[in-house]
Backbone as CSV, one residue per row, in Angstrom:
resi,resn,N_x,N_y,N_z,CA_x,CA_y,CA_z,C_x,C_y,C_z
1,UNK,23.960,-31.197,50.474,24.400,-29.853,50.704,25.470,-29.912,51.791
2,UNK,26.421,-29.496,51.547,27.849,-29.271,52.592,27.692,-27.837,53.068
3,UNK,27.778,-28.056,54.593,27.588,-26.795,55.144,29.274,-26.423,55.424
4,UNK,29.174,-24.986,55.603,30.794,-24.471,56.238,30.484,-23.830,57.261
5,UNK,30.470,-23.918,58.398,30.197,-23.689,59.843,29.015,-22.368,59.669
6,UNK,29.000,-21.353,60.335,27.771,-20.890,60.373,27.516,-18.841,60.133
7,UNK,26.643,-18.563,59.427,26.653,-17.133,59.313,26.630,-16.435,60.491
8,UNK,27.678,-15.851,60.790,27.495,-14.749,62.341,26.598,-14.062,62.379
9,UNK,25.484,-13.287,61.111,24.433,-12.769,61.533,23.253,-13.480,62.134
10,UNK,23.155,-14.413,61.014,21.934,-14.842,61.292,22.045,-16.533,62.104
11,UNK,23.080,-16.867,62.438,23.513,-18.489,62.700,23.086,-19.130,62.049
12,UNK,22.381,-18.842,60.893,22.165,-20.082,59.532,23.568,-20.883,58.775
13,UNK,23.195,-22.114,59.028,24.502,-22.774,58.113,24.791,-21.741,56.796
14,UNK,26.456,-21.885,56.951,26.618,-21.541,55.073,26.719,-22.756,54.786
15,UNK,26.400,-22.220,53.213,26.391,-23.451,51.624,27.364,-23.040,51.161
16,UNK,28.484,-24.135,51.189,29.301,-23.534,50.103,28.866,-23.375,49.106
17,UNK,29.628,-22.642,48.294,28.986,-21.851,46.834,29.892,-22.557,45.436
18,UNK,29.243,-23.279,44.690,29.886,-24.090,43.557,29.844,-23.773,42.365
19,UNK,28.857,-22.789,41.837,28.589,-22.313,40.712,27.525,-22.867,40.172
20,UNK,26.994,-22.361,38.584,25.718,-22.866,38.462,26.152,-24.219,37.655
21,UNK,24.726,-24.925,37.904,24.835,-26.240,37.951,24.304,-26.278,35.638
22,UNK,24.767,-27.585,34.990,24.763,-27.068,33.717,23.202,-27.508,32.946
23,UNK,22.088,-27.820,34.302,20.837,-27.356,34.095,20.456,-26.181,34.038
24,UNK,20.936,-25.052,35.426,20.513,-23.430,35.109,21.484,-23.125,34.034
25,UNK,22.300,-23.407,33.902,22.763,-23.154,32.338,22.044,-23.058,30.795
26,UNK,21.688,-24.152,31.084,20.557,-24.295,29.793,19.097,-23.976,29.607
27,UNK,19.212,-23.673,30.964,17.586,-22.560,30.657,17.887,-20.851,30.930
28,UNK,19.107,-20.952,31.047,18.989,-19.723,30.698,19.402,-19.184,29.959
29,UNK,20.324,-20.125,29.339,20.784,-19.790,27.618,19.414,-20.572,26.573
30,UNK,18.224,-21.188,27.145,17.002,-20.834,26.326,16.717,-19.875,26.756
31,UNK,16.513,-18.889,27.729,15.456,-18.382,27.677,15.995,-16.660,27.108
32,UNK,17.636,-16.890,26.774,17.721,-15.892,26.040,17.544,-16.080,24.616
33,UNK,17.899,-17.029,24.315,17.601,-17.698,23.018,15.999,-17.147,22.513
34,UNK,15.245,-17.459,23.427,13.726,-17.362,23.234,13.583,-15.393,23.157
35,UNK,14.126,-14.763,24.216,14.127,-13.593,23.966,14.923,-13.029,22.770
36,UNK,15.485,-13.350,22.298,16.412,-12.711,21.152,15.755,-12.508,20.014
37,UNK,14.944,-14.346,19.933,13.980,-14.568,18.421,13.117,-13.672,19.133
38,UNK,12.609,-13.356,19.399,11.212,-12.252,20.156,11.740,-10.902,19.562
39,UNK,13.105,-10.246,20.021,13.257,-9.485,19.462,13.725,-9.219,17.780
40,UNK,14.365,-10.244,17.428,14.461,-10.009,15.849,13.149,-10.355,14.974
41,UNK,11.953,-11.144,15.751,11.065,-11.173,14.976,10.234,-9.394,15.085
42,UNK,10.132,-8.701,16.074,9.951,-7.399,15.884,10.615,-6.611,15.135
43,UNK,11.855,-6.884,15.241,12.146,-5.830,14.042,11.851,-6.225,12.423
44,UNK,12.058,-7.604,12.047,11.423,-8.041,11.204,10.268,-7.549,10.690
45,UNK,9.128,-7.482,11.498,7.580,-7.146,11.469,7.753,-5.337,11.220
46,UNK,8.991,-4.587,12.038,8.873,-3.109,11.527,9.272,-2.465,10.059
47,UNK,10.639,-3.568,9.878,10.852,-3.136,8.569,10.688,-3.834,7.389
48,UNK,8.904,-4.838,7.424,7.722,-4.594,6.521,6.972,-3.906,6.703
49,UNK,7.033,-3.714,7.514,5.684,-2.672,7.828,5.711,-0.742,7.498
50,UNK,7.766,-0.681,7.401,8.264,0.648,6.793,8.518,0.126,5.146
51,UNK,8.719,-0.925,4.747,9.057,-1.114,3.336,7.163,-1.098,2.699
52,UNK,6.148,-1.694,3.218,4.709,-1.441,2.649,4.604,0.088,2.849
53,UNK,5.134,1.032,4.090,4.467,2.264,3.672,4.903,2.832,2.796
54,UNK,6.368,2.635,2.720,7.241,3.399,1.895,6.948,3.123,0.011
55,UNK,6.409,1.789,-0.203,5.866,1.366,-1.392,4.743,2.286,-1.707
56,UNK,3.295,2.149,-0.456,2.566,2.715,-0.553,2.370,4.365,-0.949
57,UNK,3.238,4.852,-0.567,3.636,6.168,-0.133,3.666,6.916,-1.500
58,UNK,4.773,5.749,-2.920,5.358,5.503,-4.185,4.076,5.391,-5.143
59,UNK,3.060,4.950,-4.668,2.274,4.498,-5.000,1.026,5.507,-5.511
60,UNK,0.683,5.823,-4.052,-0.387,7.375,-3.737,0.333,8.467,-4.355
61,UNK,1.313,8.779,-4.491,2.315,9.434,-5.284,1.968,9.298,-7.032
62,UNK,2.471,8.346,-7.367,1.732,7.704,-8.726,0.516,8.432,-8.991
63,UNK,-0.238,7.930,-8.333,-1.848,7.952,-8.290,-2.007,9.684,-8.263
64,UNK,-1.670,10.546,-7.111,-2.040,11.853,-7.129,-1.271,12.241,-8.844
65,UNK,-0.277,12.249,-8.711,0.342,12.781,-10.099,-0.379,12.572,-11.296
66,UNK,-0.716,11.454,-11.483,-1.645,11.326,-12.799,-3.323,12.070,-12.900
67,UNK,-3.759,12.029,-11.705,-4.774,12.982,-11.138,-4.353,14.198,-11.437
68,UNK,-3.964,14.768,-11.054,-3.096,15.933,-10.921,-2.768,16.257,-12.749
69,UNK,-2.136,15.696,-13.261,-1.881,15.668,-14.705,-3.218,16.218,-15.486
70,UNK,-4.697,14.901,-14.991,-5.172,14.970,-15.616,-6.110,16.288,-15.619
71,UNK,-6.296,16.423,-14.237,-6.995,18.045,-13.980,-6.584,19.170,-14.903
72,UNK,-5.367,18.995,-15.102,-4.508,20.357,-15.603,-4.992,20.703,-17.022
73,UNK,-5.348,19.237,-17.489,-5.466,19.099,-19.015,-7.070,20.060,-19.210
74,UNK,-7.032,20.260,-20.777,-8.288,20.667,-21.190,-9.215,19.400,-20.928
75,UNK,-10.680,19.664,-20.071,-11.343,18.493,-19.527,-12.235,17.991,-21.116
76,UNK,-12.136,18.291,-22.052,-12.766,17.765,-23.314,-11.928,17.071,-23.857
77,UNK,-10.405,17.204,-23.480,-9.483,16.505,-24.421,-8.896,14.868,-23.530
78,UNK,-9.956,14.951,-22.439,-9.198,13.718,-21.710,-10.535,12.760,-22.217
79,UNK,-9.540,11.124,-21.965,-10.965,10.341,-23.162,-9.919,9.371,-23.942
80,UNK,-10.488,8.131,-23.918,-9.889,7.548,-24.862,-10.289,7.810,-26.320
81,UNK,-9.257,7.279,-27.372,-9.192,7.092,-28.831,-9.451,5.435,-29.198
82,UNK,-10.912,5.028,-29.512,-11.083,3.685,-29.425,-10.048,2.831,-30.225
83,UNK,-9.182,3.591,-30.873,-7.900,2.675,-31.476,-6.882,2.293,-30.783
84,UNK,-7.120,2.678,-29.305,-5.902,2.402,-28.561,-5.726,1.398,-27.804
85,UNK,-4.886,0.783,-27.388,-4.540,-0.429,-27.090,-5.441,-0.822,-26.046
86,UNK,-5.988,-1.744,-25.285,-7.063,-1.655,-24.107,-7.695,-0.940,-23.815
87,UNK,-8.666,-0.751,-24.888,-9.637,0.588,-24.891,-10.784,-0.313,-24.345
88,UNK,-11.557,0.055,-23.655,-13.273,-0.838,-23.641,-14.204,0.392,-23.422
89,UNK,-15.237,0.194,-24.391,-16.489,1.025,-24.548,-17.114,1.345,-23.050
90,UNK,-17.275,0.360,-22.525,-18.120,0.390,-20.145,-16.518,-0.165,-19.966
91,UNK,-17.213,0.459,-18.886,-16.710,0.106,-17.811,-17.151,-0.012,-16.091
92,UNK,-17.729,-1.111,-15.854,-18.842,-0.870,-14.959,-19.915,-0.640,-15.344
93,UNK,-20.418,-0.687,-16.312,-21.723,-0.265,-16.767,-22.382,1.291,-17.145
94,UNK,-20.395,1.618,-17.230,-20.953,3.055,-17.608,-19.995,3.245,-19.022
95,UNK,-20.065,4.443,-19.589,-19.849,4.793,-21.092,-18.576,4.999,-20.841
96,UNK,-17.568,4.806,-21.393,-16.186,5.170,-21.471,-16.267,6.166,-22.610
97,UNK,-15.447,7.377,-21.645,-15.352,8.594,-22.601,-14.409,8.639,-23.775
98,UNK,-15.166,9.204,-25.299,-14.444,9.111,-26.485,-13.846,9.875,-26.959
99,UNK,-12.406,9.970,-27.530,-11.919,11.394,-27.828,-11.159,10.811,-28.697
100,UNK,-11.491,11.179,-30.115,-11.030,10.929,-31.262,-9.600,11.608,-31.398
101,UNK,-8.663,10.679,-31.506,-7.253,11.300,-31.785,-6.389,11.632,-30.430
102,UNK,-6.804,10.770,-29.158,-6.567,10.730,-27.596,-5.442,10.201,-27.850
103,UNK,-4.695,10.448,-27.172,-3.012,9.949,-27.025,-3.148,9.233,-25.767
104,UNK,-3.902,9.592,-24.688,-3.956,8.656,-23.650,-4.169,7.136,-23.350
105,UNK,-3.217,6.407,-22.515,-3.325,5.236,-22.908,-4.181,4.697,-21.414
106,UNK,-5.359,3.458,-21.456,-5.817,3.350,-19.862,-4.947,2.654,-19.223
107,UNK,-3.518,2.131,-19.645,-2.776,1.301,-18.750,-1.446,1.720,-19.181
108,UNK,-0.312,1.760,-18.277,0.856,2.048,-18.341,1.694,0.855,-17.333
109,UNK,2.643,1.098,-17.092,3.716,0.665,-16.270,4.725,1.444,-15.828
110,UNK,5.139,1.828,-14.626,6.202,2.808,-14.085,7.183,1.752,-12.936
111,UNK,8.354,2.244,-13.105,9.095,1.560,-12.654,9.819,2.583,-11.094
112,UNK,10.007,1.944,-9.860,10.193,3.045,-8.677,10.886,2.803,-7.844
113,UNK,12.111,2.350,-7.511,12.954,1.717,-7.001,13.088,0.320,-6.883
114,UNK,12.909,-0.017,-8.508,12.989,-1.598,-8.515,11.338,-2.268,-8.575
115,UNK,10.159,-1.690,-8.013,9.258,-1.856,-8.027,7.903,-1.723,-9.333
116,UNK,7.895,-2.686,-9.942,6.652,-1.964,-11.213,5.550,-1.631,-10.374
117,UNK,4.729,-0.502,-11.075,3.813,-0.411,-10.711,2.979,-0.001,-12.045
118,UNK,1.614,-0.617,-11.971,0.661,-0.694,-13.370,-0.423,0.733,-12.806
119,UNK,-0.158,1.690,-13.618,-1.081,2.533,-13.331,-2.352,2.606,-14.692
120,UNK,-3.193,2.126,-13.889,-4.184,1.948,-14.808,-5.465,3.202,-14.871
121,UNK,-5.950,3.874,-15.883,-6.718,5.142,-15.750,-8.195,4.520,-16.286
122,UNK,-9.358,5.128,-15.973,-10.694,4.907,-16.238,-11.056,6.129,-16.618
123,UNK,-12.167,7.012,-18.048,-12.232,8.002,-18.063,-14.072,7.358,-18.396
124,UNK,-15.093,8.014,-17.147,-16.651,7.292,-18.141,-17.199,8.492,-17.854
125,UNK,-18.623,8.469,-18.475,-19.311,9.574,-18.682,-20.606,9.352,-16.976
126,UNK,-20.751,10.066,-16.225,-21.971,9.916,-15.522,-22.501,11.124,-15.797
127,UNK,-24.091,10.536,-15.252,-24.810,10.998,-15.876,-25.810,11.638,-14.031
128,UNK,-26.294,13.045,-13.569,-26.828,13.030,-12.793,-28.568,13.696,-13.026
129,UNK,-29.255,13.273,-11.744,-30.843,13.718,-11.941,-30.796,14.626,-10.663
130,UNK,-31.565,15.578,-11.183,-32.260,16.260,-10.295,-33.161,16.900,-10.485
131,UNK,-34.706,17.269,-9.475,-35.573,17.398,-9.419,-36.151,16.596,-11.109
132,UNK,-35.838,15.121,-10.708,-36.451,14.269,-11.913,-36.318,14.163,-13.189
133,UNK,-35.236,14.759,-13.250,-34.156,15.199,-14.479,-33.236,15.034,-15.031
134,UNK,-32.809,14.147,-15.962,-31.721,13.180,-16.147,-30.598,14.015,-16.840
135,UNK,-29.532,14.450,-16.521,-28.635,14.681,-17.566,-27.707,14.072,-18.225
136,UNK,-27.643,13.288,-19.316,-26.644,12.233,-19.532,-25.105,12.881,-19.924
137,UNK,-24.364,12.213,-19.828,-22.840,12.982,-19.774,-22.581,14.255,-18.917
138,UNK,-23.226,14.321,-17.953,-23.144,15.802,-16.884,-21.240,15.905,-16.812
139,UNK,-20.664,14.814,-16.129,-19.430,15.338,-15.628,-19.045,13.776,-16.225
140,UNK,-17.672,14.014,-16.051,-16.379,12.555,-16.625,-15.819,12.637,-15.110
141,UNK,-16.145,11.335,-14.641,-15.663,10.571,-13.968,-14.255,10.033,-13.969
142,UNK,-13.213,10.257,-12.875,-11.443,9.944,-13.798,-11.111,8.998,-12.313
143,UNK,-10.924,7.780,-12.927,-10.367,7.408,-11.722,-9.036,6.157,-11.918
144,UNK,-8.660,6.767,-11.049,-6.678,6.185,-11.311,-6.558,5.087,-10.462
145,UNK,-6.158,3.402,-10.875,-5.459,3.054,-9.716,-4.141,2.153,-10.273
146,UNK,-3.297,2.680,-8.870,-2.395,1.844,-9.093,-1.708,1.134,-8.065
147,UNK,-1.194,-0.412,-9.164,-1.043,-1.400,-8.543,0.197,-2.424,-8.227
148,UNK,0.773,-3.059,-7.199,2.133,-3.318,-7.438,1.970,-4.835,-6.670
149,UNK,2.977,-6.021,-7.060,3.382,-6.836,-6.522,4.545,-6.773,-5.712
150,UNK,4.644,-7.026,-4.638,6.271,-7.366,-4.173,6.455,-8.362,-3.045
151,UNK,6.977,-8.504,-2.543,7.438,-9.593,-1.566,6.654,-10.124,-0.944
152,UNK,5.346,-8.926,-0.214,4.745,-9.055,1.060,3.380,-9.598,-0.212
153,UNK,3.180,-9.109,-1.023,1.813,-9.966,-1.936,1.233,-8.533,-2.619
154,UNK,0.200,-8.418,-3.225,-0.800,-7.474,-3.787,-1.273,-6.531,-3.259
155,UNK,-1.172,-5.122,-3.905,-1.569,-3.974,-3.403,-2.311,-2.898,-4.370
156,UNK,-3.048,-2.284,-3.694,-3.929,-1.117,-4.852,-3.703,0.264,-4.247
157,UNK,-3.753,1.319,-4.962,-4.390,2.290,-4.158,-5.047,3.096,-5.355
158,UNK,-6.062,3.868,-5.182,-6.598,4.333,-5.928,-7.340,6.130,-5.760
159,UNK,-6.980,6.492,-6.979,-8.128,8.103,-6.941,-9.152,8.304,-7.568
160,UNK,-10.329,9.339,-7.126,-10.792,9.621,-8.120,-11.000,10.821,-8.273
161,UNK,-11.965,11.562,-9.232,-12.141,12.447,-9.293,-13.166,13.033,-10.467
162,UNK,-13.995,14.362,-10.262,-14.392,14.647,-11.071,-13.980,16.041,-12.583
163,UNK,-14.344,15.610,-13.758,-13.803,16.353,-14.554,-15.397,16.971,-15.484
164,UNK,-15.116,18.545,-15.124,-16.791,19.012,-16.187,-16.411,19.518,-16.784
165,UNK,-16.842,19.140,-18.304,-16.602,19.832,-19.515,-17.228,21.344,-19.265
166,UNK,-16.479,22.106,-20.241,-16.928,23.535,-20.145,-18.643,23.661,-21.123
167,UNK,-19.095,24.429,-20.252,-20.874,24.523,-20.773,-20.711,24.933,-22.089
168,UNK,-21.992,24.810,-22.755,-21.717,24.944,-23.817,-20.901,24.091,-25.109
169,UNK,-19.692,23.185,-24.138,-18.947,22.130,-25.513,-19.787,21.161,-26.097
């Protein structure tokens, strides 16, 4: 260390002053380095995390609408037509509802900004008891889900809902 005669405040030698040496150089061009990836890996992590809701969002969307569709309909006329393409009698161990001459199909495909999504429908019969009392086919069970692949991997979302035939049908 080369001193240059002495500080009038304090009589401490001065240091001359040389600049930084091209060790603090390189840690501190890591340690912005290190902060930078820190910050682009956050934004990274936000805009998956806005592209999954925004899928999701496409999705629950899907899902209410076909719900929504199906409510509207006459509740006797919703039901598969066992001639239709991926029809199955259970499902889960329950009766899949029959409706001769059903146009409804249980699987589709919709397409949503580039994204497929398989909206798949379930229509079964449950059956409830009370005070020890079985009623078989009480209400149709409707439940929607739908499903998409994309970048980030596999996703579901799903509805359900209940549909009662009018008394008496």
């Amino acid at each position: 260390m080369r001193t240059v005669g002495h500080d009038s405040e304090t009589r401490a030698p001065r240091v001359a002053e040389r600049g930084l040496s091209i060790v603090e150089m390189l840690v501190a061009t890591l340690l912005l380095a290190i902060g930078v990836a820190a910050t682009t890996m956050v934004f990274a992590s936000a805009s998956d995390a806005t592209f999954v809701a925004e899928t999701r969002s496409d999705a629950n969307r899907l899902a209410e609408t076909e719900v929504e569709r199906l409510r509207a309909l006459d509740a006797d006329r919703v039901g598969f037509d066992p001639a239709t393409p991926g029809f199955r009698p259970r499902i889960d161990g329950a009766t899949t509802v029959v409706v001769a001459g059903s146009t409804m199909r249980p699987s589709r495909t919709e397409t949503v900004e580039s994204i497929d999504f398989t909206v798949a429908t379930e229509v079964t019969w449950e059956s409830v008891t009370v005070a020890g009392v079985t009623t078989d086919e009480a209400y149709k069970r409707v439940r929607v889900e739908v499903s998409w692949t994309d970048r980030l991997g596999a996703h579901a979302v799903e509805r359900v809902t209940a549909l009662r035939p009018e008394l008496g049908s």
